[in-house]
C-alpha positions as CSV (number, residue, x, y, z in Angstrom):
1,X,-40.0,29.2,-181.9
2,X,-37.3,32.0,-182.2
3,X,-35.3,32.3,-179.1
4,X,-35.7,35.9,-178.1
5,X,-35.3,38.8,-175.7
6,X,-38.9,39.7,-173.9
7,X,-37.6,42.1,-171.2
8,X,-35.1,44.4,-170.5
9,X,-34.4,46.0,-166.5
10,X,-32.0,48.0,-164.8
11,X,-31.7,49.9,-161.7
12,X,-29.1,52.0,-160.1
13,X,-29.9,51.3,-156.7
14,X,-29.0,48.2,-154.7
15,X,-33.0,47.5,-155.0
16,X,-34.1,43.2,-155.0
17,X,-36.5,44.5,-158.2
18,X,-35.0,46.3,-160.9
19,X,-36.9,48.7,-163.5
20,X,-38.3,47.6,-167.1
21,X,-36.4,50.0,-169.9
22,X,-37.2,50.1,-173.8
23,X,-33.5,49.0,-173.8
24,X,-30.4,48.6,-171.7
25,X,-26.7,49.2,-172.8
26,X,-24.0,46.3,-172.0
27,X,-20.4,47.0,-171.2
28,X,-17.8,44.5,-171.9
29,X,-16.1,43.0,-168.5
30,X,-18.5,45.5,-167.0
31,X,-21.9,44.7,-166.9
32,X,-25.3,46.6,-167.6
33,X,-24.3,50.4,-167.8
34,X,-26.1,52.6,-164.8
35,X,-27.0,49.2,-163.1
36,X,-26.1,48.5,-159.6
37,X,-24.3,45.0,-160.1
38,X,-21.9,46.3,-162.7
39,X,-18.1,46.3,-162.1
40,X,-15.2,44.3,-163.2
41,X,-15.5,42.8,-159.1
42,X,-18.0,41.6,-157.3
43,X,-20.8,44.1,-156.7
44,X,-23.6,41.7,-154.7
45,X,-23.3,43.2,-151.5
46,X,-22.9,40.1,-149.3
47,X,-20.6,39.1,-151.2
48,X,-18.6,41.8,-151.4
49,X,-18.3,41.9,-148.1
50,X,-16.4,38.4,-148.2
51,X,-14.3,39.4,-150.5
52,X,-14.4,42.6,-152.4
53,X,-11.9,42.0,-155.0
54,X,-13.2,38.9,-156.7
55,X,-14.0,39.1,-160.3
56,X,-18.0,40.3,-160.8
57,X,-19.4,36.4,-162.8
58,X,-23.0,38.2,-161.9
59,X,-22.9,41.3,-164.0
60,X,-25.7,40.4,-165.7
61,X,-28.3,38.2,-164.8
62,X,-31.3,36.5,-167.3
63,X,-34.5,35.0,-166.5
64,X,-36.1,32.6,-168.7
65,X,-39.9,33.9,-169.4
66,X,-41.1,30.2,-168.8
67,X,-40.8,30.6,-165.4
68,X,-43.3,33.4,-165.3
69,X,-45.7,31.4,-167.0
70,X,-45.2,27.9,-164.8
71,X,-45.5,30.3,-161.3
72,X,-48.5,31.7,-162.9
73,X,-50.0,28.1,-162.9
74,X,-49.2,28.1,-159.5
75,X,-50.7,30.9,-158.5
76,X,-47.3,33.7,-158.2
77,X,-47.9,36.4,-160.1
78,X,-44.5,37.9,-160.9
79,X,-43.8,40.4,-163.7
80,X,-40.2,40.9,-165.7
81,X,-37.4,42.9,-163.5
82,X,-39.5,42.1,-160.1
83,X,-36.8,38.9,-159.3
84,X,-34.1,41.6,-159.6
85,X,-32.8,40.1,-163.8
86,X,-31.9,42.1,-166.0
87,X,-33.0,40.0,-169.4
88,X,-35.9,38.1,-169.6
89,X,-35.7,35.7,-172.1
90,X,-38.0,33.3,-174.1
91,X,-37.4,30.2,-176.3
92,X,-33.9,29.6,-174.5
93,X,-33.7,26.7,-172.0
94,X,-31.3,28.9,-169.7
95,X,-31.0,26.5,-166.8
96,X,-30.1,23.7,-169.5
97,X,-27.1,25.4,-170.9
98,X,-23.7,25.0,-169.9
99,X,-21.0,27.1,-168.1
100,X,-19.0,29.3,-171.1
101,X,-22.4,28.8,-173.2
102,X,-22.6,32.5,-174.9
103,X,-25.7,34.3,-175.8
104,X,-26.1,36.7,-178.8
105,X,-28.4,39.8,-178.7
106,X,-28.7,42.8,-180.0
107,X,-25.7,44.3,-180.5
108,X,-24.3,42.7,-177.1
109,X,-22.5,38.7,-176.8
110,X,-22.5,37.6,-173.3
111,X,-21.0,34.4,-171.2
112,X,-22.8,32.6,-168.7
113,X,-20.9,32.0,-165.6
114,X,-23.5,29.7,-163.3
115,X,-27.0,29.8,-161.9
116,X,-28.3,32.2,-160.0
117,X,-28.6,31.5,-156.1
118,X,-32.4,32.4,-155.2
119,X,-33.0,34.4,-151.5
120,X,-35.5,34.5,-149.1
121,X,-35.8,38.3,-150.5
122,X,-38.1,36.3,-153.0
123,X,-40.9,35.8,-150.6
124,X,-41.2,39.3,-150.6
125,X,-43.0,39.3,-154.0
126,X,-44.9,36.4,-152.7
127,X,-44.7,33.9,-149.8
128,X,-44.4,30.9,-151.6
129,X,-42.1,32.0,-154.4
130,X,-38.8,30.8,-152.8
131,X,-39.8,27.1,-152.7
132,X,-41.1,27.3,-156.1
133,X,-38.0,28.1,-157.7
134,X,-36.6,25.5,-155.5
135,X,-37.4,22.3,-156.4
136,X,-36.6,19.6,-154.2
137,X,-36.4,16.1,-156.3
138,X,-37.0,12.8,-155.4
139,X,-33.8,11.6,-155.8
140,X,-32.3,14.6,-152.8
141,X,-31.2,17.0,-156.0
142,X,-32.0,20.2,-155.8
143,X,-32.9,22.2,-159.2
144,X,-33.0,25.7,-158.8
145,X,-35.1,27.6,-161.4
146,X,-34.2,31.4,-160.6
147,X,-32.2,31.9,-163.2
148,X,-28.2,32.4,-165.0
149,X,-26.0,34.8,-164.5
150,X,-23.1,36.1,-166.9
151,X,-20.2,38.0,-167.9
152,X,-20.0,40.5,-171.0
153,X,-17.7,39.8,-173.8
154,X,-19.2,42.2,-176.5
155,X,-21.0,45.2,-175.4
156,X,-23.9,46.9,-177.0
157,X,-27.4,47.8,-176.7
158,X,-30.0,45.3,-175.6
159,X,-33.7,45.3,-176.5
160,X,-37.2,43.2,-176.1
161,X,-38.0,41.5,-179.7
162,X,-33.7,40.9,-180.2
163,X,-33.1,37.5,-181.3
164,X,-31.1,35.7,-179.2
165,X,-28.5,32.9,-181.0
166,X,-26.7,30.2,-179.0
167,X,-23.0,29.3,-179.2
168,X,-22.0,26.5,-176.8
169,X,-18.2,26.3,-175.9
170,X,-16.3,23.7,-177.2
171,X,-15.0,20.6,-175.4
172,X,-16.9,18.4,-172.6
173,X,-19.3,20.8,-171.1
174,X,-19.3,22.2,-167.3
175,X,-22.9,21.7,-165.9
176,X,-23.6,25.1,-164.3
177,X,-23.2,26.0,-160.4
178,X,-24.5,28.8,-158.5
179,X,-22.1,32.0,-158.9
């Protein structure tokens, strides 16, 4: 299967959801143009609150399309943009990549930074969906499944049906932490 893009979403407003587009425009060290979260520093609101001049590592954040299909199974119905991402991918194992892993698309190259920290704003779509992208293992680890965010390198436009091609950084690789 060809990794590829399956979703694209933006929105302007500091809303959990964000709205599907027939494409979205990347800015490097920016972020998704006309998209809430983008800026060179932070832009989440809490935690721009703790400190507003930290560099923005969630300017754009991807979902893997998997997911959608294993909360379906479940029983959560959720539809691309409704977790608040802006690329939903399919074919990429997102959560298995590594810190400085970098994903071209389109026209656009970006570098993922660390996972994305799920909030109880997700039981707002449904009341179980928080603990489902949660996973509590046996062993006390927790994997959370809510997917990566990332920095742009490349800008350029961004569009379901783009191939997506891998480059892993080079060296011993950083297992990614929530950003």
């Amino acid at each position: 299967m060809t990794a590829s893009v399956i979703a694209v979403a933006s929105d302007s407003g500091h809303n959990f959801s964000k709205v599907i587009k027939p494409a979205i425009t990347l800015i490097a060290g920016f972020g998704v143009e006309g998209d809430a979260h983008n800026g060179k520093t932070v832009q989440h609101l809490s935690d721009k609150r703790k400190n507003p001049a930290a560099p923005n590592l969630r300017q754009v954040h991807l979902m893997h399309g998997e997911l959608f299909d294993e909360l379906s199974e479940q029983g959560i119905t959720v539809a691309p943009g409704q977790m608040g991402e802006n690329i939903v991918t399919r074919g990429v194992d997102l959560l298995g990549l590594p810190t400085g892993a970098r994903l071209h698309m389109g026209g656009a190259v970006i570098e993922i930074t660390g996972l994305r920290s799920p909030c109880l704003k997700l039981n707002k779509i449904h009341p179980s969906l928080l603990k489902a992208v949660v996973e509590k293992r046996a062993d006390g680890s927790v994997n959370k499944k809510s997917g990566v965010m990332s920095v742009v390198i490349t800008g350029g436009d961004v569009s379901p049906g783009d191939v997506i091609t891998v480059v892993l950084p080079a060296g011993e690789h950083q297992p990614l932490e929530c950003v």
